[in-house]
Structures are given as C-alpha cells and as structure tokens.
C-alpha positions in Angstrom: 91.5 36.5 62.8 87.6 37.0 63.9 86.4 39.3 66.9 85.3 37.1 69.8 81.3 37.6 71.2 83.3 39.7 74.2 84.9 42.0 71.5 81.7 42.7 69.7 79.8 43.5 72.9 82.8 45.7 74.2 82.5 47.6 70.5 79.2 47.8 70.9 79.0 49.3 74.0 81.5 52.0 73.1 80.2 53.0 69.9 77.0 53.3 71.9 79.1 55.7 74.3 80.3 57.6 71.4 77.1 57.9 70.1 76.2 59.8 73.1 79.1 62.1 73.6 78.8 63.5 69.9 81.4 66.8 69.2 80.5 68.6 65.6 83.9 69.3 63.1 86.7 71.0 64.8 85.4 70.8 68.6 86.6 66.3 68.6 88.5 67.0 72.0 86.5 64.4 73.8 85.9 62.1 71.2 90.0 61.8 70.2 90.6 61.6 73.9 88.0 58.4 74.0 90.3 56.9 70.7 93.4 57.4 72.9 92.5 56.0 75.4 90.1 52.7 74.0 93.4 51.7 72.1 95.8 52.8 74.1 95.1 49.3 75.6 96.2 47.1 72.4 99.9 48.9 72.7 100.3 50.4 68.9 103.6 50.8 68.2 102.6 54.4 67.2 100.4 57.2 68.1 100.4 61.1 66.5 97.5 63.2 68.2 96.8 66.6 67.6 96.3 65.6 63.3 94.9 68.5 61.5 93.4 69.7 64.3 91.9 67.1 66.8 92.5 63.8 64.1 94.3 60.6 66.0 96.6 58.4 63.6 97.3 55.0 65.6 100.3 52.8 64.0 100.7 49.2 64.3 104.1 48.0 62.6 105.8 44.9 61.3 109.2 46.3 61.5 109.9 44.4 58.1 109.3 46.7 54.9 106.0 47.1 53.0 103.6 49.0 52.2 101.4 51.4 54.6 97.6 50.5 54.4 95.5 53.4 56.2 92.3 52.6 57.3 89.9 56.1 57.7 86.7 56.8 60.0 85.5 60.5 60.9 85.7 61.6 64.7 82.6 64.5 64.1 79.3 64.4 64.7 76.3 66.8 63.3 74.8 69.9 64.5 71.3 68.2 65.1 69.3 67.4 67.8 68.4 64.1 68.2 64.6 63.2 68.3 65.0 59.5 68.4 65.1 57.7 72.1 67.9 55.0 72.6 69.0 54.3 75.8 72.2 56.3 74.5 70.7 58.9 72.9 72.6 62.1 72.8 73.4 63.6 75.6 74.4 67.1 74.2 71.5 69.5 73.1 71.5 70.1 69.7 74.2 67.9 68.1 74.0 63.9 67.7 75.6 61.3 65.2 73.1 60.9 62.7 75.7 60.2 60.2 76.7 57.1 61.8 80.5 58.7 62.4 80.3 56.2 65.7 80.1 53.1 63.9 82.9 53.7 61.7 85.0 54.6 64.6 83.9 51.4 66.3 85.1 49.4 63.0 89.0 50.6 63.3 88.5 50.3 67.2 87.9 46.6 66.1 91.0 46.6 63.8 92.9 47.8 66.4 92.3 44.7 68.5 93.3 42.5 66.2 96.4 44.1 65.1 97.5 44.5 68.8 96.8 40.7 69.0 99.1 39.9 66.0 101.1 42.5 63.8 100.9 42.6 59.6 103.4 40.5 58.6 105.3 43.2 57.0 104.7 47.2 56.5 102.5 49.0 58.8 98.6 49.7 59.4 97.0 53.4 59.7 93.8 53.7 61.7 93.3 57.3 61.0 90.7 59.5 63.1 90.0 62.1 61.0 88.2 65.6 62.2 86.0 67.7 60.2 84.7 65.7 57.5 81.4 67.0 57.3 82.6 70.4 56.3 85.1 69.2 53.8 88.0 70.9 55.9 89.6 67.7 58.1 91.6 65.6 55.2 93.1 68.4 53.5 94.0 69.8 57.0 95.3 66.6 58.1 97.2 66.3 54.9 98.7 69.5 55.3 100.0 68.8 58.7 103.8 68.3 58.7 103.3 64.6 60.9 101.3 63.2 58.4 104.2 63.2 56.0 105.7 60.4 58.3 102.7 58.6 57.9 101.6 58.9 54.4 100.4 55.8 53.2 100.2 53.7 50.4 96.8 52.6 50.0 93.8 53.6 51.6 90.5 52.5 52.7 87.3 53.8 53.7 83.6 53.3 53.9 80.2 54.8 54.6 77.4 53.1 55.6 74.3 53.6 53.6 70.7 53.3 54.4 68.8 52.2 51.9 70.4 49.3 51.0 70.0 46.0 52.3 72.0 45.1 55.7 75.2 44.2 54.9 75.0 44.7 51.1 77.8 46.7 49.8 78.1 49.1 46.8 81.6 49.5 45.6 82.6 51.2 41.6 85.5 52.2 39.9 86.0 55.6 39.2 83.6 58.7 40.7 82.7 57.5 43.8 81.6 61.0 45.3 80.1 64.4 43.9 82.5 67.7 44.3 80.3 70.2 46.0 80.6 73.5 47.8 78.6 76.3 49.4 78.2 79.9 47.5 76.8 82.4 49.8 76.8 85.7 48.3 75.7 89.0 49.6 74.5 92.1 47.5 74.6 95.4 49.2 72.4 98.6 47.6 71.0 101.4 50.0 68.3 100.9 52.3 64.9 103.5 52.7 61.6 104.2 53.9 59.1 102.1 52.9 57.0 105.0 51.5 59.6 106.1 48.7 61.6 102.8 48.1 63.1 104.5 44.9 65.4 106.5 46.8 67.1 103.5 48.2 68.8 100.7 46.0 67.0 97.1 46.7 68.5 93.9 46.3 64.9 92.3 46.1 64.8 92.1 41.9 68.5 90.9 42.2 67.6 88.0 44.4 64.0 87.4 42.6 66.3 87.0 39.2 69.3 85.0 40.9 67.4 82.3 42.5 65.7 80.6 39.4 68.6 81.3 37.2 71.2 79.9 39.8 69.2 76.9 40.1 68.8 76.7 36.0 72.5 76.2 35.8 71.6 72.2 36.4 71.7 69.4 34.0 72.8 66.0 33.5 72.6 63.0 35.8 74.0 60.6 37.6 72.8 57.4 35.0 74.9 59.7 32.2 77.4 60.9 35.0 77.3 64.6 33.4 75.4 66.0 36.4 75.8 69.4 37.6 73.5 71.1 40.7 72.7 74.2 42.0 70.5 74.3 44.8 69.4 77.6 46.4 69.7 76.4 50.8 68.9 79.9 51.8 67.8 83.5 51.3 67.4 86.7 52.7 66.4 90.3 52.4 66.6 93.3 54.5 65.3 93.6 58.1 62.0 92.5 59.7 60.3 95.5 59.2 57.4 97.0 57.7 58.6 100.7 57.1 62.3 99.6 55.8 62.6 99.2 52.0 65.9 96.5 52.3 69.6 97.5 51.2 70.5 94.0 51.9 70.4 90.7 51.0 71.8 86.5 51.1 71.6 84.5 48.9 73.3 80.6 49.8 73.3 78.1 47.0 75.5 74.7 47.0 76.9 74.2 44.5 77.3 70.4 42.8 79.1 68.1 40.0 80.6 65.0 39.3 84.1 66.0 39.1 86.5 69.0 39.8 86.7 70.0 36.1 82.7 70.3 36.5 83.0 72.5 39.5 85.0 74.5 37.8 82.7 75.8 34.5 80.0 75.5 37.1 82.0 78.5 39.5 82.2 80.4 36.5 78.6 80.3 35.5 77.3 81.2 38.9 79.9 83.7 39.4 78.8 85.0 36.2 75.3 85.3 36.9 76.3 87.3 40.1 77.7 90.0 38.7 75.4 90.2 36.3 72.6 90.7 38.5 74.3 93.0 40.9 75.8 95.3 38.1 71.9 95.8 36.9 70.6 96.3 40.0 73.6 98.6 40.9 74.6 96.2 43.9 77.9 95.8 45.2 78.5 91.8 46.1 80.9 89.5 48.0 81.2 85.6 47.0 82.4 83.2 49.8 83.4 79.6 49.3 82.2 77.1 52.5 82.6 73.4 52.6 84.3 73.1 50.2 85.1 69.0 48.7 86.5 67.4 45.9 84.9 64.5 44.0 86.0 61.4 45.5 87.7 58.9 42.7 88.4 54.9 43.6 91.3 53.8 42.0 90.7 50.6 40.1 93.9 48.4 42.2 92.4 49.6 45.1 89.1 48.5 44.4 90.1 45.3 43.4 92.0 44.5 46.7 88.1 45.1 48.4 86.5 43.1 46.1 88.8 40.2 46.8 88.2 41.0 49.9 84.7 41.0 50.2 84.6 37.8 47.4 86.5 35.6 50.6 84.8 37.0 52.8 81.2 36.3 51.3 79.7 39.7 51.3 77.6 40.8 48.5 78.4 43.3 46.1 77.8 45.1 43.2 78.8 48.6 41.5 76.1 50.8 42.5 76.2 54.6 41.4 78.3 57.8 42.1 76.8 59.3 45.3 75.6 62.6 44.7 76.2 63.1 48.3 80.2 64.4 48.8 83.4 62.7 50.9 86.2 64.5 51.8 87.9 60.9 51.8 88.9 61.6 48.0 91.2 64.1 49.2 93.6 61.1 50.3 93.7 60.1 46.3 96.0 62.4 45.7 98.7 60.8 48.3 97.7 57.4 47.9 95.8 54.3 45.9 92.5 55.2 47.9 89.0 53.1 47.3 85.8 53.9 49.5 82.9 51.4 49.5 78.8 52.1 51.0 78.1 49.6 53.2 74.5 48.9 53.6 72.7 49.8 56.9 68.9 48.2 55.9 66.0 49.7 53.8 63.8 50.5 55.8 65.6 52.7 58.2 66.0 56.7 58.6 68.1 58.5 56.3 71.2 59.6 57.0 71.2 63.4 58.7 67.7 62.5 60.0 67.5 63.5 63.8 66.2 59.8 64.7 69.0 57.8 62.5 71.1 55.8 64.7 73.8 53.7 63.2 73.2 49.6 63.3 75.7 47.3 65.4 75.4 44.7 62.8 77.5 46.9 60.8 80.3 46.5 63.1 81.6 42.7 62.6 80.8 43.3 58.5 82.9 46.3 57.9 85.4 44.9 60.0 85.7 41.2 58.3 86.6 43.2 55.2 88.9 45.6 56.4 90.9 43.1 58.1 90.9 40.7 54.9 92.2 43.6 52.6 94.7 44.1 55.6 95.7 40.9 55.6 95.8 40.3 51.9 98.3 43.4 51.4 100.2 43.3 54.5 100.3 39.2 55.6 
C-alpha cells in the first residue's frame, strides 16, 4: 500500500505545522494534542495518552494473534532559536526542531493512514510518540509507566535521519548502533576572600586548572576500533564577577562518552576518581550530579534483518555504516523487545543536525515510510 500525491501533501503540510509549533522534552502538550487529533481521523482501534509524561501510543489491531511491531518517533523539539527562514519557521522564541523530531512524526502519521485503511493481517502495530528523547529521560519513563506494560511489544523500529549522507541513503549495522553518554557537572566548594589576601580563603581555581585537562585525558580509542571512550569538558566556572573576590566556588560540566554501558562504567569511576582527588588536595568539598543520562543503543541482528529485507524490496540503498558517537535513548526499548534503528540519509550538503537553520527534508517522508510499512507488512501480513 503506497501514500497517494493527496497523502504526501497533507504530511507535508503537517509536519511543516509541527515544525512550527516546536515544545522542548517534557513540555509536548501541544504537540501530543496535534498526534491525537491528526490520527484520531484513521479510527485506531487504540489510544493511551498521557505515556511517560506527554508520549501518545496509537494501536491499530488485527484481532487475530501475533506479534506487536512498535514503530517510534520523538514528540520534542530543541532549545534553539531558529535562524533559518521557511515560510514555517518557528514560531516560539528560542526553541525550534533542528533535530528533525517533525519528520519522524510525519513518517508514523503516514503509517497511521495506511493501517486505518487496511489492518495487519494478524497482531497489532505501535506508533509510539515518545517525549523527552533529547535528554535521555522519555523511553525509560515511558517504560516505566504501568500502561505500557499492555503495550509492550515485540519488535521495534526506529530511525534518525542523518545529514551527511546522501538523500535517501540509509546506514543500518548490527550491534552498537549508539554511544552511551551522560552529563557530570560537579561543583567544588572552598572559602571565598578578598582579593588582596587570597590565602585566607580556600580557591577552587588550581582544582579546576588540574581537572579540566585530566578529565578530558581520560579519552582513547575510536569508533574504527569501537573501543572509544570521551570526556569533553561543555562548561566551566569560578567564583563571582568580581575584581576584589578571591572565588570559593566553582563548575565544572563534562559529558561523559563510550561505546557501551560497561565502558561508562570504568569511565564513572575514573572521573569520579579524579574528582576527589583534586578536591581532597585543594581541601574542597564536591557534589557529582548525573544529567542526561543514555544507554548505548544495540540493534539486534533479527531485527535488522527484517529492515534489510525491507529496504532490499523496497530498493533503497544500504550499507553498515558506523556506531554514531552521537547517543539514542531508543536502545532503551532493547531491553523489552527485538529493537533495530537505522540513519536515514537527509543529503550532504545540508546543515547539521542541532544547527539553528537545519530543517528536516519532505523527501524523507515517502522513504522512511515505504520501509516501515514493508517491515510491517512482512511481520504482521
């Protein structure tokens, strides 16, 4: 089953409308509200609202037994304003989707009209809306939810599209699929004091000039080798703007990166370390607070298959690729289900994603959906 010309613009035109209502992770009100209500109108036999927080789970079912295929796109946008100027450019200061959230949302709005034209066969398919993803937080909340273990599927699906690649070119591997990251921002407190006799206070300032390169020295490894580990220092600060204040206080942010949760692990440990290391010799006290916290994100190799089959009928190039250093909360869903995520290609020579003037292609739309709906099809009839 294709989408018709109508369809296409229709998906276009809301995507575009999504596009210009954008909501950052955990605020999603309006843009679930817009999911209701678009497929509302193909009569799923199945809606949960209010998932993890503002996620949207729509449910169209066989009523014969099979397996549960769910199909995932984020509902959240970024806090960035956008600089670029499409006719539906954002229209809420200082936030805009410049991850290209919109377009996936468009794809399982597309899925959605087909299934409410003819049901699977047998089992039932997901379309989940899921909040949060940029911070990590939305799977494992929507996991966590008690409705989602009515829903709880069997396989599932998701993609990101990827500048950089060529249009409609697709990079899909077995195994690592995304880095495990998180955000480290530790404080050290000492004693603050006039600038004129700064040894009667307790600075922070050799703490932070040591922590920084070390922290940072904990990489190694690569991608290519699939050993790599990254720590990179996103923020610092020390003491007050002011001349006659010798600082007492200080920030120090660092994400922290690796190819798997094993990796995060003796990398925790190593920074930790270094912490106290440097407070206890400066005679700091110091807090460590986790932020954003993701797992890696693992395809498993069934899964995979059943999109490269996919994308084999439906004649879309692909190869393996490499582990995205970026992360994915999607890999949180591997530890329910058979889960495989694929980078669909948005062109080369187009912004980056998180730039302020990146604005997802329509192209995308029919492309992600043709192979959606053929892994659909070939698991569910």
């Amino acid at each position: 089953m294709f989408l018709s010309n109508q369809d296409v613009i229709e998906l276009t035109a809301w995507r575009r409308k999504l596009h210009a209502m954008p909501e950052i992770s955990g605020e999603e009100v309006a843009t679930a509200e817009e999911v209701l209500g678009f497929l509302g109108e193909t009569g799923p036999d199945r809606v949960v609202s209010g998932l993890g927080g503002t996620g949207v789970a729509v449910v169209y079912d066989s009523g014969a037994p099979g397996p549960a295929v769910m199909f995932r796109a984020e509902l959240d946008a970024l806090p960035i304003e956008e600089v670029g100027q499409p006719d539906h450019r954002s229209k809420i200061p200082g936030k805009g989707h410049m991850c290209g959230h919109d377009g996936h949302m468009a794809m399982l709005a597309a899925l959605g009209r087909q299934f409410g034209r003819q049901r699977p066969k047998r089992g039932c398919a997901i379309l989940l809306f899921q909040p949060a993803e940029e911070t990590g937080a939305g799977a494992a909340a929507v996991i966590a939810d008690e409705k989602f273990a009515d829903l709880k599927p069997d396989y599932s699906f998701s993609l990101h599209n990827m500048p950089g690649l060529p249009l409609g070119h697709v990079w899909l591997k077995d195994g690592i699929a995304n880095c495990a990251s998180r955000g480290l921002r530790i404080t050290l407190s000492g004693r603050t004091a006039h600038a004129s006799m700064p040894e009667t206070g307790i600075s922070p300032v050799p703490a932070v000039a040591n922590l920084m390169p070390a922290l940072t020295g904990l990489g190694k490894g690569s991608i290519a080798t699939e050993d790599l580990v990254l720590a990179t220092v996103t923020h610092a600060s020390v003491g007050e703007p002011a001349f006659g204040i010798a600082p007492g206080y200080a920030e120090v942010w660092v994400t922290l990166r690796s190819m798997t949760d094993a990796g995060m692990d003796s990398l925790v440990a190593a920074a930790e370390a270094l912490v106290r290391g440097a407070a206890s010799e400066g005679g700091l006290e110091y807090t460590l607070e986790y932020h954003d916290i993701f797992v890696h994100s693992e395809n498993d190799r069934q899964a995979a298959d059943l999109l490269r089959a996919a994308m084999d009928a439906e004649g879309v190039l692909h190869e393996p690729g490499e582990t995205m250093r970026g992360s994915e909360d999607f890999g949180r869903f591997g530890s329910v289900s058979k889960s495989a995520m694929f980078f669909l290609g948005a062109g080369e020579d187009i912004p980056n994603l998180h730039n302020p003037n990146y604005d997802f292609p329509d192209d995308l739309i029919s492309i992600g959906t043709r192979i959606f709906m053929r892994v659909a099809r070939d698991i569910l009839g």
